[in-house]
Structure formats: structure tokens, C-alpha cells
C-alpha beads as a LAMMPS data file, in Angstrom:
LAMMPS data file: protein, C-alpha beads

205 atoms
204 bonds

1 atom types
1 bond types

-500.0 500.0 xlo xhi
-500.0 500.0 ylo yhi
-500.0 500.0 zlo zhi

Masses

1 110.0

Atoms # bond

1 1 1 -21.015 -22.849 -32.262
2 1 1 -17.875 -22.490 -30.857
3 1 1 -15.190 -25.416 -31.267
4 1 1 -12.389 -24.879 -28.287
5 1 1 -8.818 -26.931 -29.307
6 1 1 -7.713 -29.304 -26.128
7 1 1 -4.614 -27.572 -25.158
8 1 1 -2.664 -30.181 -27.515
9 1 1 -3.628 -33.345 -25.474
10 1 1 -5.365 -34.898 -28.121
11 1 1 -4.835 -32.060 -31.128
12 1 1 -7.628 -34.007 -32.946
13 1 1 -10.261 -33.997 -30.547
14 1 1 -12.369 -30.529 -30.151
15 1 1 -14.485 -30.032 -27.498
16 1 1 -17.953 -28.717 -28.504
17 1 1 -20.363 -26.132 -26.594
18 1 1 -17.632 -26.232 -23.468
19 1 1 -18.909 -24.249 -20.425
20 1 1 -16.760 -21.268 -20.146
21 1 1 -15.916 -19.565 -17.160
22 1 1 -13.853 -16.106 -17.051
23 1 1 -12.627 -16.436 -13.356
24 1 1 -9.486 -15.878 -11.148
25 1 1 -6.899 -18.448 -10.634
26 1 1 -4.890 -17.967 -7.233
27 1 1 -0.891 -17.714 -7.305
28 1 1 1.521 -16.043 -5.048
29 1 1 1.978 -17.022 -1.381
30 1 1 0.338 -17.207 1.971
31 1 1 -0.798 -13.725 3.182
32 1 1 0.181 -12.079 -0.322
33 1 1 -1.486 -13.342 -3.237
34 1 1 -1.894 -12.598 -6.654
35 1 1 -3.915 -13.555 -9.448
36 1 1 -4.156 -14.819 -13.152
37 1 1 -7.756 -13.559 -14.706
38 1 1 -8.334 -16.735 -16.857
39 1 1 -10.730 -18.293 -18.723
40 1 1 -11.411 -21.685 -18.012
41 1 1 -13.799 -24.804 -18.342
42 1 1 -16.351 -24.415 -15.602
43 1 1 -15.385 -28.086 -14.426
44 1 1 -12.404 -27.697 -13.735
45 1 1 -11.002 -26.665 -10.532
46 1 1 -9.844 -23.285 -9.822
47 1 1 -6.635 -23.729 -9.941
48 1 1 -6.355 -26.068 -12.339
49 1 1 -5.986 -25.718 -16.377
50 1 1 -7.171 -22.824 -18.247
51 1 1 -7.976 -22.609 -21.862
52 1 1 -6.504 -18.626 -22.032
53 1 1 -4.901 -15.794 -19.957
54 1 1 -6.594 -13.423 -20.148
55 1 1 -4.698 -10.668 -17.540
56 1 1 -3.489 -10.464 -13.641
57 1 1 -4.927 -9.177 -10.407
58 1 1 -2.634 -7.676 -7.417
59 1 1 -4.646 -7.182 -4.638
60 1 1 -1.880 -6.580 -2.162
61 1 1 -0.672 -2.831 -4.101
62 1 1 -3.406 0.466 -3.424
63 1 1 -4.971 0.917 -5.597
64 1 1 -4.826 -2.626 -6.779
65 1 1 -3.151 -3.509 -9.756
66 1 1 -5.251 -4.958 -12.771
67 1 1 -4.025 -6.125 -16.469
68 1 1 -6.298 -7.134 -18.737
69 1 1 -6.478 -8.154 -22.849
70 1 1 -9.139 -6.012 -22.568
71 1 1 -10.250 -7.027 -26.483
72 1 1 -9.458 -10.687 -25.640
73 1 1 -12.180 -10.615 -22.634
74 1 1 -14.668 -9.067 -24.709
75 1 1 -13.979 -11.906 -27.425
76 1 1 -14.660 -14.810 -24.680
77 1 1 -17.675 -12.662 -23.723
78 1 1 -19.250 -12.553 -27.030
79 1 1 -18.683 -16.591 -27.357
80 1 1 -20.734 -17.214 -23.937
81 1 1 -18.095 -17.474 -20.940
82 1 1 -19.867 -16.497 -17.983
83 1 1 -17.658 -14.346 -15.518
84 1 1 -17.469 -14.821 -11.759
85 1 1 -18.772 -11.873 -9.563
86 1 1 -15.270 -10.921 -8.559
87 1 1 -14.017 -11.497 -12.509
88 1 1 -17.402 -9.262 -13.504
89 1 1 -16.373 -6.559 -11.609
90 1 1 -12.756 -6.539 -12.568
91 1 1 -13.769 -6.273 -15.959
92 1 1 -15.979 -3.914 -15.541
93 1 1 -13.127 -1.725 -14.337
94 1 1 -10.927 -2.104 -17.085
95 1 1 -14.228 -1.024 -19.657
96 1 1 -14.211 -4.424 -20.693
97 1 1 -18.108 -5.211 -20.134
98 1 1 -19.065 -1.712 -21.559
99 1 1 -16.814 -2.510 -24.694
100 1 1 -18.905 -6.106 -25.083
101 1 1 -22.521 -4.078 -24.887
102 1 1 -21.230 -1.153 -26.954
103 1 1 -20.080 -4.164 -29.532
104 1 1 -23.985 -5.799 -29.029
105 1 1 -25.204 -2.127 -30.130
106 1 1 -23.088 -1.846 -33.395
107 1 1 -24.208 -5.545 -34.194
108 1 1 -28.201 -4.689 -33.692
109 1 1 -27.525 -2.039 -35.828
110 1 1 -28.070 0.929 -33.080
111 1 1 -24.290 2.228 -32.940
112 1 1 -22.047 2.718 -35.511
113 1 1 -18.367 1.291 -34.701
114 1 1 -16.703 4.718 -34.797
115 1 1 -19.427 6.384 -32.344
116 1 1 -19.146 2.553 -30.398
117 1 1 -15.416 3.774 -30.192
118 1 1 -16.011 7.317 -29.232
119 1 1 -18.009 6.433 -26.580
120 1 1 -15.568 3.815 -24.708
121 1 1 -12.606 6.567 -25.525
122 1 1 -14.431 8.771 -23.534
123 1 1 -15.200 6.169 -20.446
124 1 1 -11.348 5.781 -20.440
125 1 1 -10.570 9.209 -20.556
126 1 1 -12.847 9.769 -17.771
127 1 1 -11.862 6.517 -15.661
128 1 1 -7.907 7.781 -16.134
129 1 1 -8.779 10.684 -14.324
130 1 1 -10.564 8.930 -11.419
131 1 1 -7.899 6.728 -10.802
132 1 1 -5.374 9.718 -10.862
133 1 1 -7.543 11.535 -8.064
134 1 1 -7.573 8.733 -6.304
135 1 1 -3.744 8.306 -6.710
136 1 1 -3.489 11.464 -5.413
137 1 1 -5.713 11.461 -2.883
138 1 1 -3.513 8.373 -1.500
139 1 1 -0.084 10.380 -1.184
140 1 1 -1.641 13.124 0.310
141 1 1 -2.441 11.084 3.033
142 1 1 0.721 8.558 2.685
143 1 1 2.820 11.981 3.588
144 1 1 0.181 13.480 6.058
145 1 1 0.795 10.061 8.198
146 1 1 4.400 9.968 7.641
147 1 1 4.625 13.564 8.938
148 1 1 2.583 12.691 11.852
149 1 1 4.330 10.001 13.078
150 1 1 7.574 12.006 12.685
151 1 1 6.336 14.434 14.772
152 1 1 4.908 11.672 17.106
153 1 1 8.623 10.206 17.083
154 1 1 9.734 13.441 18.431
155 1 1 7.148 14.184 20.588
156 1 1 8.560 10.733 22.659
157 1 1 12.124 11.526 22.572
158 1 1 11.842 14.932 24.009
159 1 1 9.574 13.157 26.420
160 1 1 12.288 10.938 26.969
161 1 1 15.266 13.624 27.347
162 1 1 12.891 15.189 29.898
163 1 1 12.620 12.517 31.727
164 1 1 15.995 11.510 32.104
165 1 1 17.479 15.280 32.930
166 1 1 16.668 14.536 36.903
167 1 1 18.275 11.702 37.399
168 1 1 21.519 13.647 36.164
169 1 1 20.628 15.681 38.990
170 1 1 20.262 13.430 41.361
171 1 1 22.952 11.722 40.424
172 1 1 25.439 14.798 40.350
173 1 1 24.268 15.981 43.821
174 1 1 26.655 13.789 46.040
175 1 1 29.786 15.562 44.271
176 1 1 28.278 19.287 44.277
177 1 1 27.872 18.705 48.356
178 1 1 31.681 17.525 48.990
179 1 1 32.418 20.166 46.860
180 1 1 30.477 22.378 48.952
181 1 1 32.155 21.072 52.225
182 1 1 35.414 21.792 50.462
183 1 1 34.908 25.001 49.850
184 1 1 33.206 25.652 53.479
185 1 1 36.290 24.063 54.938
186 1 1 38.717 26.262 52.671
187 1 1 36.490 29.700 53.697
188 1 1 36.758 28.579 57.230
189 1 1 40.771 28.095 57.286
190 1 1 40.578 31.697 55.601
191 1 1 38.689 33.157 58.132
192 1 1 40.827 31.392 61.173
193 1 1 43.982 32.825 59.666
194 1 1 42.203 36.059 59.273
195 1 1 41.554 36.298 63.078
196 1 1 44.789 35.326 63.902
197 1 1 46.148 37.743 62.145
198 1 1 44.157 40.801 63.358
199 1 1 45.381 39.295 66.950
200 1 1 49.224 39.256 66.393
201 1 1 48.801 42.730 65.137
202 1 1 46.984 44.287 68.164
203 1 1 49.494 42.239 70.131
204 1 1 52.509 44.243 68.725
205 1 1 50.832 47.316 69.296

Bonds

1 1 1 2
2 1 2 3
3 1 3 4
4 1 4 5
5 1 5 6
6 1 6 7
7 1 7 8
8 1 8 9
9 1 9 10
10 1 10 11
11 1 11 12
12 1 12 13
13 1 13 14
14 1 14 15
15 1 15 16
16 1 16 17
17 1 17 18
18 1 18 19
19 1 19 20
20 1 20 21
21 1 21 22
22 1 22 23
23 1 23 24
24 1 24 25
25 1 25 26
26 1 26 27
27 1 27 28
28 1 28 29
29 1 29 30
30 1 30 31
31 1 31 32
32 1 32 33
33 1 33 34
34 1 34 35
35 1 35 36
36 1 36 37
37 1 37 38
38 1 38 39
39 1 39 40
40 1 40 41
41 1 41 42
42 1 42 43
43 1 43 44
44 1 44 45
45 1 45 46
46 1 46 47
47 1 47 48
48 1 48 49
49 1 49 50
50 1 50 51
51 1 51 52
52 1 52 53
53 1 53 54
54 1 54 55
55 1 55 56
56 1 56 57
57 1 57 58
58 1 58 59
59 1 59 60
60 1 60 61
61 1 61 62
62 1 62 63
63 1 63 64
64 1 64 65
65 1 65 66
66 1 66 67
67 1 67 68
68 1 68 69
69 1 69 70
70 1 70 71
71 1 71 72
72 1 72 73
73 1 73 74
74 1 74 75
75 1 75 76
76 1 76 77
77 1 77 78
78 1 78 79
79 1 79 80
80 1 80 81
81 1 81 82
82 1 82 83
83 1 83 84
84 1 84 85
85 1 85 86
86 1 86 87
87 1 87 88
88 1 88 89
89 1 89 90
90 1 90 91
91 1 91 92
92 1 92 93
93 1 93 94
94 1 94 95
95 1 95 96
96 1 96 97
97 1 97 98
98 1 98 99
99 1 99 100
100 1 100 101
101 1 101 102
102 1 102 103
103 1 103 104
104 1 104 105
105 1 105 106
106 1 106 107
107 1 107 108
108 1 108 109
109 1 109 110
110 1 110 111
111 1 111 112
112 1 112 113
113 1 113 114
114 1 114 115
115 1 115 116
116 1 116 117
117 1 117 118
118 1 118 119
119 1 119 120
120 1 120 121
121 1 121 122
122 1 122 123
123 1 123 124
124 1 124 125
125 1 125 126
126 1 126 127
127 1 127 128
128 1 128 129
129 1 129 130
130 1 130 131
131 1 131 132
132 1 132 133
133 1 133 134
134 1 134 135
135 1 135 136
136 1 136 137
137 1 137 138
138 1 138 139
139 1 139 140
140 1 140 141
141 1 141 142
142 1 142 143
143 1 143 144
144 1 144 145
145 1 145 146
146 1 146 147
147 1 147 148
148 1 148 149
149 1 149 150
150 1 150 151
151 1 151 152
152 1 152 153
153 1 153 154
154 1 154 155
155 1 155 156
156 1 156 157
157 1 157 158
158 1 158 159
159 1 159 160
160 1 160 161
161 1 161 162
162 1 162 163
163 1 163 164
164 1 164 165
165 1 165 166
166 1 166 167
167 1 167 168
168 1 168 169
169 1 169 170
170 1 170 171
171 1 171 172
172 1 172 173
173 1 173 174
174 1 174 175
175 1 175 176
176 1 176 177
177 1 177 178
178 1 178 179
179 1 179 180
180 1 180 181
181 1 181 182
182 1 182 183
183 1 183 184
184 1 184 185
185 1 185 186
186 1 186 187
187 1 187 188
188 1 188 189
189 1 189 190
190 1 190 191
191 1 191 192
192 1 192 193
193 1 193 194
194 1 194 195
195 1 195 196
196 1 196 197
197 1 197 198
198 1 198 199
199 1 199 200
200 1 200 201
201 1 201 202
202 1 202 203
203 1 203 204
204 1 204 205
């Protein structure tokens, strides 16, 4: 029988054969929450007083972001709490409900603690390594999308420069045609002086 103290409200009172739930208890604010991984009387409301912390839960990072007193979870475990489904899974990804049954086999006799140990060592070792793939696998594509919308980026503002190289154009004509005329007008003057010119010449002859 476990006896569970009253968080100091009455230091003298204990509580016996509480329900125990190992559950989540929301914080953070709207749109980007976080949360405490407690454990809790099962009457209590979810947000409400908790008899331990046990870790935290940040949804909002990739991969998400889990602490956990492992060893502190398994304890509550052992003593009856009952985890939520989202708690039992979070647990279960931190080695937490492997650690509890590998403790049940050393305590029927079927394990010995130092092969109990050697086997969760091994989980970890071989979860580490997932979670580093996956890691990985997450900046590959983190810089494979930031290089595509780079080139995307560029892609519009040559689109852009294109587009705005004919209204330049268009814009330039009316000063290339008077400059035109100008030049027609000069050639003509040229030419008229020419002739004139050639005339006084055959004149004198």
C-alpha cells in the first residue's frame, strides 16, 4: 500500500490507495503549447494540482522535444499510476515502459539486474541512432527546400527584369526618333550645301 503525503495542506493527513494518473498538464500559449508530463490524482482536473513532475513535452520543435525522470516514471509505474494514451506513448519513447517490464522480469526472478540493464543500454543505443537518422533526414530536406525556394526567388526576379526591359524600350523610343529627325535634318543641310557648292563651281568655270 502506498501512502501519498498531501502536498503540505494538511502534513498529517495521508491519503491512502489514491488513483494515480501519469498524464500531461497543458502550459504555454494559444497556438504553441507545451507540456508538463505529471503525475496526478485521477480526480483532479487536468490542469490542476499534481502530486510530481515527472518531465516536459514540446510539441511545437521537429522532432518534438521530450524530458523525462525516466527512473522516476518507472517508480510511479510500479506503485499503480495508470498513464494516459498520449503519456503511454511518450514513455514508451523515452524506454521508460520497457525499463518497468524489464524491472517486473528481474523481480519474477527471469532477468538478472545487470542483463535487465544490458538490455535497456542496448534499446538506447539503438533508439539514439534512430533519432539521429531522423535528425538527419530533416536537414537534408530543411536545405533541399531552402535551396529550392532560392532558386524559385530567382526564377521570379529574372522573370521580373524580363518583363520590365520593354517598357524601357518603349519608353526610350520618343527620344531615339527626334534624334533621328535631327540627324536627318543635319544630313539634309549637308547635302543642300553640297549641291550648292558643286553649282558655284561649274558656274566659275
Amino acid at each position: 500500500m502506498r501512502l501519498i503525503n498531501n502536498r503540505g495542506r494538511e502534513p498529517r493527513k495521508l491519503i491512502k490507495n489514491m488513483p494515480v494518473k501519469i498524464r500531461l498538464q497543458r502550459h504555454g500559449k494559444k497556438g504553441k503549447p507545451y507540456y508538463w508530463i505529471v503525475a496526478a490524482d485521477a480526480r483532479a482536473k487536468r490542469d490542476g494540482k499534481y502530486l510530481e513532475k515527472l518531465g516536459a513535452y514540446n510539441p511545437n520543435t521537429n522532432p518534438a522535444t521530450v524530458e523525462l525522470d525516466v527512473d522516476g516514471a518507472v517508480q510511479w509505474l510500479q506503485n499503480g499510476a495508470q498513464p494516459t494514451d498520449t503519456a503511454r506513448a511518450i514513455l514508451s519513447y523515452k524506454g521508460a515502459m520497457l525499463k518497468n517490464h524489464l524491472a517486473g522480469g528481474v523481480s519474477k526472478g527471469a532477468l538478472t539486474e545487470e542483463q535487465a540493464e544490458e538490455k535497456f543500454n542496448v534499446w538506447l543505443q539503438e533508439k539514439a541512432g534512430t533519432v539521429q537518422a531522423k535528425e538527419a533526414g530533416l536537414s537534408d530536406l530543411q536545405a533541399k527546400a531552402k535551396a529550392d525556394a532560392l532558386a524559385a526567388e530567382k526564377a521570379v526576379n529574372e522573370a521580373r527584369i524580363a518583363a520590365a526591359i520593354p517598357e524601357v524600350e518603349e519608353e526610350a523610343t520618343p527620344e531615339a526618333t527626334e534624334n533621328a529627325d535631327a540627324t536627318e535634318a543635319v544630313e539634309a543641310k549637308t547635302e543642300d550645301g553640297a549641291t550648292d557648292t558643286e553649282a558655284a563651281t561649274e558656274e566659275e568655270k
